[in-house]
N, C-alpha and C positions, 0 to 999 in steps of 0.2 A: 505579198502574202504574209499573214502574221507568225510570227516564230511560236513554235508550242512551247509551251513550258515544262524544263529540264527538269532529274530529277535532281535532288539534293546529295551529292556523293561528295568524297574528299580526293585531292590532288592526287595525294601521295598517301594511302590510309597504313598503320602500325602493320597489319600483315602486308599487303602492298611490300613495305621495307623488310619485314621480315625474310620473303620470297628473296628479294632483290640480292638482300646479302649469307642468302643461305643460315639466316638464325633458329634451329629445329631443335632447340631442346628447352625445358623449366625454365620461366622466367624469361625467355627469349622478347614475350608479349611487353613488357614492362622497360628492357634496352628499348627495341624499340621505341617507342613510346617517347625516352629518356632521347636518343635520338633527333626524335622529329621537333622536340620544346628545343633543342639546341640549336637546330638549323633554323627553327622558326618556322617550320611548316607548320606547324600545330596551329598558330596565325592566318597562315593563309588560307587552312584549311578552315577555318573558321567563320572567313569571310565568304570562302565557295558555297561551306553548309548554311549561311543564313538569307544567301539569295531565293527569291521564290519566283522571280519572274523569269522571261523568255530567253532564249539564248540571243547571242549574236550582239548588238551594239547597247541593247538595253542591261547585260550583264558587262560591257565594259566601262560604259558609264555607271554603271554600281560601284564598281570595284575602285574607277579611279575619285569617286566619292569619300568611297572608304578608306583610302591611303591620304584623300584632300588633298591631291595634286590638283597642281597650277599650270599653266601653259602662259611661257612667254613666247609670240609666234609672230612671224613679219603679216601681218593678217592679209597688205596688198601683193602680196605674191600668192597667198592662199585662194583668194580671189582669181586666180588667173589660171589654175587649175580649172579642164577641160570639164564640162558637163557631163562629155559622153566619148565613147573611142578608149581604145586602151593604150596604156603608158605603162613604166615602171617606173617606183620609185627606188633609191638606191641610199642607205645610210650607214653612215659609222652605228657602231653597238657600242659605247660605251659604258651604258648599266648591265640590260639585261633581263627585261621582264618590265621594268617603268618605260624603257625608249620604246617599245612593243604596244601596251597599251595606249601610247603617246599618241603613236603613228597612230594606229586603227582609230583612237577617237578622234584624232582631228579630220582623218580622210572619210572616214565614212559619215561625218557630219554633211561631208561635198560629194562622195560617191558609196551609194548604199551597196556598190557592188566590189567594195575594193577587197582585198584577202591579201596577205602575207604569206610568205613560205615560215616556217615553224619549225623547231627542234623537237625532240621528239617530248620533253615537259610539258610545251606549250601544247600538245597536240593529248595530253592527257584530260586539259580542260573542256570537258564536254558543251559546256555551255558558248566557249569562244571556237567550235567546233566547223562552223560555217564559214567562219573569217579566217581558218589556218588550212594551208597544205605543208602536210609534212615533210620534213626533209630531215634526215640523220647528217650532223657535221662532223658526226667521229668519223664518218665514211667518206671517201673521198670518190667526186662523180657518182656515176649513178651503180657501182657494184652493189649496195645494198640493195633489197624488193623496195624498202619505205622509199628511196633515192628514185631509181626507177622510173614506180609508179608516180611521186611528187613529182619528179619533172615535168612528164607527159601529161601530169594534171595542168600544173604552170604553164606549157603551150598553150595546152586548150582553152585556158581562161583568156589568155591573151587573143587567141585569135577569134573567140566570142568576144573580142573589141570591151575588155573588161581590164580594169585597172591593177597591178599586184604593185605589193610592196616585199623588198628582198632588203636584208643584213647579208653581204655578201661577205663578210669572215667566217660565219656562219658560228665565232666564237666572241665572247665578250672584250672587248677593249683592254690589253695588259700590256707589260713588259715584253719583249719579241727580239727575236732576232734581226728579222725584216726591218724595224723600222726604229728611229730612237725614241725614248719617254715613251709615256702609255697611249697607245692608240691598235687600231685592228691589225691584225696580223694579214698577211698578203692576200688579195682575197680571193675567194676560190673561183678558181679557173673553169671549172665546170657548171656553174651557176652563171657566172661569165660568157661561158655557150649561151647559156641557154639565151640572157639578154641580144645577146649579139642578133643572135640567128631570128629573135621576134622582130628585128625593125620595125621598134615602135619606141617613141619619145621616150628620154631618161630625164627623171625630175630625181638632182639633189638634194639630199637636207641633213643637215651636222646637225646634231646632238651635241650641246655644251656640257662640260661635265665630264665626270669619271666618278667611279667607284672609291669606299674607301681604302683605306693606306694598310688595314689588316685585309682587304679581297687581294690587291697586287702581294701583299709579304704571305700569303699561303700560296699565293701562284707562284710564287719561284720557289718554295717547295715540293708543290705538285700540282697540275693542272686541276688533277682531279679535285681537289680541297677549295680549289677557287671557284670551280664549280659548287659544289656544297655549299658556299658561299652565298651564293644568289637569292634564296627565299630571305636570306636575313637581309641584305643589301637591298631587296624588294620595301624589307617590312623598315627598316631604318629611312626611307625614303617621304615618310607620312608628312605631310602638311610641307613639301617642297615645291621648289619651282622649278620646272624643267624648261631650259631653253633650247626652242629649235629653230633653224633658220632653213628656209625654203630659198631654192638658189631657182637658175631661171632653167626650163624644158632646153634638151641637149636634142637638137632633133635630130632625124635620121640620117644626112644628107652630113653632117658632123660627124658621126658616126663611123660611116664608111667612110672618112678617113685612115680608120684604123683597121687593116686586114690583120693584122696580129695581135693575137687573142692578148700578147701582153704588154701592146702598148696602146690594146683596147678598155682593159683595163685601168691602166697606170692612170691613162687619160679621164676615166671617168672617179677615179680615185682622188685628183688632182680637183678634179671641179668639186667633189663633194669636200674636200680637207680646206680649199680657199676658204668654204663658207666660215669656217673655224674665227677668222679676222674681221668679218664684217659681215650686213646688213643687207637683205633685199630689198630693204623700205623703200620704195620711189616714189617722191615730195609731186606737187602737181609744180609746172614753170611758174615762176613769180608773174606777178602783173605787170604789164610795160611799164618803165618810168616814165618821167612827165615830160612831153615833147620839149612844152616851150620853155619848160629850165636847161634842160639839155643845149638847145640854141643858144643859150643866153652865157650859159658855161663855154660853148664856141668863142662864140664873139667875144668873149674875155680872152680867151688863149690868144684869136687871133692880133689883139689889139697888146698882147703883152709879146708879142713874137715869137710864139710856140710853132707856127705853121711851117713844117721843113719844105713841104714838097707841095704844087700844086700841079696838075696834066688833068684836062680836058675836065670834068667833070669832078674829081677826085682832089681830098685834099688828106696830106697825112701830116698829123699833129703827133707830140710828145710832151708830156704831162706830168707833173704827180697825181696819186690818186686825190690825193686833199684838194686840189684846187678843182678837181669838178665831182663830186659825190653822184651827182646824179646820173654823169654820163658813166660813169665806175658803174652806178648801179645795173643799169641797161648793158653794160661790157659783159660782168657776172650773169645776166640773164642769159647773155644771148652765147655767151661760151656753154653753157648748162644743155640750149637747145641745139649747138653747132656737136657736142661733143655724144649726148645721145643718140643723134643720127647717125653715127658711125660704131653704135655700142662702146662708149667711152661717157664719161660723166661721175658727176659725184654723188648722185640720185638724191641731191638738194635741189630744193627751189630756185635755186641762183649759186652759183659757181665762182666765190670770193674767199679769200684766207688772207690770216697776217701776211704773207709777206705781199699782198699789193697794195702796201701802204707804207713798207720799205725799196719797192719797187717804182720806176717810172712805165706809162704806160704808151705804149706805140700805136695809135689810132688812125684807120683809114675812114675817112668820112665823104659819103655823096652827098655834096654841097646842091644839087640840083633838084635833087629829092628827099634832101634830106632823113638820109638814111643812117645805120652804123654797118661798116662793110665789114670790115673785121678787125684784129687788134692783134699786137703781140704786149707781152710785160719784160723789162730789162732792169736788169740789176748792174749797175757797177762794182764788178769784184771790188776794187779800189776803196769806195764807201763804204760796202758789204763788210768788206772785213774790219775796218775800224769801229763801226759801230758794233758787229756781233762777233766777229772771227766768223769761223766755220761754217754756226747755226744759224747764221744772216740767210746762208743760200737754202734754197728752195731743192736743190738734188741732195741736199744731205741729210735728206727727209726719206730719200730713194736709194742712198750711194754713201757709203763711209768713205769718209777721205783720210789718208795715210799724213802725218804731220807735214813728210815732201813735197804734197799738193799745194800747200801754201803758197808757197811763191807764185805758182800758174794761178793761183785761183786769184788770189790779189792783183794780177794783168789779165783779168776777164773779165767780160760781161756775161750775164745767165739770161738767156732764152729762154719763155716758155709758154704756155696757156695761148698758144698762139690758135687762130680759125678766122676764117671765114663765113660768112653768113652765107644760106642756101642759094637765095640768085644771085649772087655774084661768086658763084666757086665756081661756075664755067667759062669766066669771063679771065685771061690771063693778066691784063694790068693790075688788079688789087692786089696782088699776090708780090707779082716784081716792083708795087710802091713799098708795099713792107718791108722787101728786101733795102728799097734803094732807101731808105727808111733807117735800116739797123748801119748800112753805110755812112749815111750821113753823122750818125752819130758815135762813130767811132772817129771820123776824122777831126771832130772834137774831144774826144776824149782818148787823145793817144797812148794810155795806159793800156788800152784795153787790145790786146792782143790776139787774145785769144775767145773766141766763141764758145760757150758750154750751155752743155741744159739736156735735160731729157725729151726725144723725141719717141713719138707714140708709134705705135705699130696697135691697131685698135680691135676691138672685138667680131669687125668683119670680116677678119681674115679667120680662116679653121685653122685648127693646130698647125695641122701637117704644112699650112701653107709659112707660120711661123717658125715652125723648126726650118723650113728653106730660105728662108729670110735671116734666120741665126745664123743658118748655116754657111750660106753666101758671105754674110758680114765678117764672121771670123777667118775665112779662110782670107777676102782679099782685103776690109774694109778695117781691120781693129787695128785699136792704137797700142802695142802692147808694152811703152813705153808705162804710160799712161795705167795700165791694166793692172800693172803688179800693184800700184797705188790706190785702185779702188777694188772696194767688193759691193755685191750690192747685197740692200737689208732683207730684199727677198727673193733670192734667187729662182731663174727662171728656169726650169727642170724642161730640158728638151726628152721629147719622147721617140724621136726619128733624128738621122744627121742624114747631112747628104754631100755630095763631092762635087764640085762645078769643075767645068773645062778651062773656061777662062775667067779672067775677072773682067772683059768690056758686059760692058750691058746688058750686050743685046741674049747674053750667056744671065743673065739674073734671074731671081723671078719677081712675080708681080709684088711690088711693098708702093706704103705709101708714098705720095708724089712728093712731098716734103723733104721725107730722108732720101730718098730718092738724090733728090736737085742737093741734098746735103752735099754725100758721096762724091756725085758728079763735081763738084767745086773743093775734096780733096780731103772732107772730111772725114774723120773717124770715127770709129765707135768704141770706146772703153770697156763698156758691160751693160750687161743686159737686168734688168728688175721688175718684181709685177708688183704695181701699185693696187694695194687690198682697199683704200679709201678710194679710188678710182674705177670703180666698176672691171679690179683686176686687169686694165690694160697693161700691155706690156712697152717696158722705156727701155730705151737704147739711150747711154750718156753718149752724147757730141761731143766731140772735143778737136773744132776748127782753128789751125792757124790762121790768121789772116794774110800774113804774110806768105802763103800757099796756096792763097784763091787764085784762078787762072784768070792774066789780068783783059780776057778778051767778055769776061764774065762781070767783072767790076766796070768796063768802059759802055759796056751795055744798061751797068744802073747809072752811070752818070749821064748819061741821055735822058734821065730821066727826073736826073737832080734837081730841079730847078730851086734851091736854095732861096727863103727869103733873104735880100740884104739887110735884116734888121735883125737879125737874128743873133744872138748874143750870146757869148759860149756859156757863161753863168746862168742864163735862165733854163740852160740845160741839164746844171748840174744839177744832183741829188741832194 
């Protein structure tokens, strides 16, 4: 149905403010007035009185015309928003009237049905009158009538399978006690209900940005002046770019993870403030590399004595990346597909960085069908650190090292980027040749004592299942030798703890098989960090002695060693 067309009123008109602040005598008209040219409503009101058409999305696309705002938006995430069914959306408020207009024009570009909950300024705009339910944030929960009623409106959009967008601070982004630097103040708990109790999908999206530096220096003199603030910060906003980043639908079954309203919250808190670091953008997989150079880079390795291990079907090679480009190339691809099927990835085309090219590369190869089964990459502390020191390694990208680490880090080798390819992860030999694999290669290179690297705990596990997985680790599994010497660069904010009975197994809960069989052979865990370039998985540092593998564990890979005799300790070095 077509929107009628509004009439032409002002926001905020000279008596409007006059009422507002009690100004009843001579000349009251003229403060006023003086007033409204200072905050800048005179502007905004200016832009309201020169609209002439209908309300609703054709007056926000005016408006964000008239300020010539920009949108920079992950547009493949935007795409993936639903057609039809209702969601919430959930965002930091860091302006305040530009992030409002933002949201409404890009969702209702995808859903002509979408509406915001609203303060009570916004809810003065008749024209965006359709698109807002009101809600007071000077009030807390529903004790106001506006409060109330806007809730029970909020349900009933939702459960007419209609989309809302909520600013759960319900106040603009500042200075706080709650939290450091400028970002929303803790968010309201009652708004919070209301999400909970719809179970229905939560879509985050961060607003990049903040306010200027005289909106925060009147908010630490009084809330209310930072308020005031807003139509200018509005009108100062003209010909910008606002960046938002759409995160991925949190769906229900996530959700009820969390029966407490405040670490239902934190939790949904925590998904929308990631977005702050990175990208939803997801690249399409690169195109296979070339079979028959891939072969022909084999057959060089084999012929230079690169082939450590050969069983039944199976052969596993060690490499630099230089001397096969091609099979690197296809390694990068097929880490990119192994690591999104587990909600892990780098949402590139292909999954390569500097360091596997300071790196050697541990390759499982079906010789029979010529396939790539799966790969780990290894670093020689030993090299590592003569060529880079510290920045050589691949965890210092994840983990600060303390100057004391040095010495371990120069008798280790770093583990990582390690998978499996789809048909062969149910199969158990590909797995223990990588193992018998990283053995073989330590007993040439006897510096390397120690094992390190980050192991992934991935996106298909739900919080709650992560916080028991933190939780189990620290109480029986951390190295806390090790511990006081690292921190990580982005700590992983548990929302739940939990207490085990014991530390065998069969007392754990469910984590991936990897760290798992870690554990199980005596490793450790230093700390924990979420990788933002990583699709936010979360890393546990390893930190294996070798000399505390259980040796009924290592005679089980040398069955399997089959060592070429041509094999030469130098073409192994780095």
């Amino acid at each position: 149905m077509k929107a009628e067309t509004t009439e032409n009123k002002e926001i905020l008109s000279s008596s409007d403010l006059q009422n507002i602040l009690g100004l009843h005598f001579p000349g009251a008209g003229i403060i006023s007035k003086l007033i409204l040219r200072i905050l800048h409503l005179d502007q905004m009101n200016a832009i309201y009185r020169n609209y002439k058409g209908p309300g609703g999305a054709d007056f926000i696309r005016f408006a964000s015309r008239q300020l010539r705002l920009r949108y920079e938006i992950n547009e493949e995430a935007l795409q993936q928003i639903p057609k039809d069914g209702a969601f919430v959306t959930i965002s930091n408020h860091p302006y305040g009237g530009i992030d409002g207009i933002c949201l409404l024009e890009t969702m209702l570009e995808r859903r002509g049905d979408f509406k915001t909950l609203s303060n009570f300024m916004m809810g003065r705009l008749e024209h965006m009158s359709e698109n807002f339910i009101p809600l007071d944030p000077f009030h807390e929960g529903s004790k106001s009538k506006v409060n109330f009623s806007g809730i029970k409106k909020a349900i009933r959009h939702l459960r007419d399978g209609q989309p809302l967008g909520i600013f759960p601070s319900g106040e603009v982004s500042s200075y706080n006690k709650d939290y450091p630097g400028i970002s929303d103040k803790q968010w309201n708990p009652s708004v919070m209900r209301v999400i909970q109790k719809a179970e229905v999908p939560v879509l985050p999206i961060y607003f990049h940005g903040t306010n200027s530096r005289l909106f925060h220096f009147l908010g630490r003199i009084h809330p209310l002046l930072r308020t005031a603030r807003i139509p200018a910060e509005v009108m100062n906003k003209r010909g910008a770019t606002v960046k938002m980043t759409i995160g991925r639908m949190i769906d229900i079954e996530t959700q009820k993870q969390f029966s407490n309203i405040k670490d239902y919250s934190n939790h949904l808190r925590k998904c929308t403030y990631e977005l702050a670091n990175g990208s939803s953008k997801i690249d399409a997989i690169a195109e296979p590399a070339e079979q028959k150079v891939i072969l022909q880079e084999l057959a060089q390795l084999r012929q230079s004595g690169h082939c450590l291990i050969r069983k039944d079907a199976y052969e596993v090679f060690c490499s630099d990346a230089k001397a096969i480009p091609e099979l690197m190339y296809e390694i990068g691809r097929q880490r990119e597909i192994s690591f999104r099927e587990v909600g892990e990835g780098s949402n590139k085309g292909i999954d390569l960085d500097g360091f596997d090219h300071l790196y050697q590369q541990l390759i499982v190869w079906d010789h029979k069908r010529d396939r790539l089964v799966g790969a780990y990459r290894i670093g020689n502390g030993k090299m590592l650190m003569q060529w880079r020191g510290v920045r050589g390694f691949y965890s210092n990208t994840l983990f600060r090292y303390a100057p004391e680490m040095r010495e371990m880090l120069g008798r280790s080798m770093e583990l990582g980027r390690s998978f499996i390819t789809r048909e062969y992860q149910k199969k158990p030999l590909p797995l223990y040749l990588l193992w018998a694999g990283i053995f073989a290669y330590t007993k040439r290179h006897p510096n390397c004592r120690y094992l390190i690297g980050p192991v992934s705990i991935s996106n298909d596990y739900k919080p709650a299942e992560k916080d028991r997985i933190v939780s189990y680790v620290e109480q029986f599994h951390k190295n806390a030798q090790v511990q006081a010497l690292v921190s990580p660069r982005t700590p992983y904010l548990q929302t739940s703890s939990y207490t085990f009975e014991g530390n065998g197994f069969e007392h754990a809960p469910d984590m991936p098989v990897l760290l798992k069989k870690y554990l199980q052979i005596n490793g450790k865990i230093a700390a924990f960090n979420v990788d933002p370039d990583f699709n936010y998985t979360l890393d546990g540092l390893l930190i294996l002695d070798l000399k505390k593998v259980p040796g009924s564990f290592i005679h089980r890979l040398d069955m399997l060693n089959r060592i070429q005799p041509k094999m030469r300790k130098q073409r192994l070095s780095a």
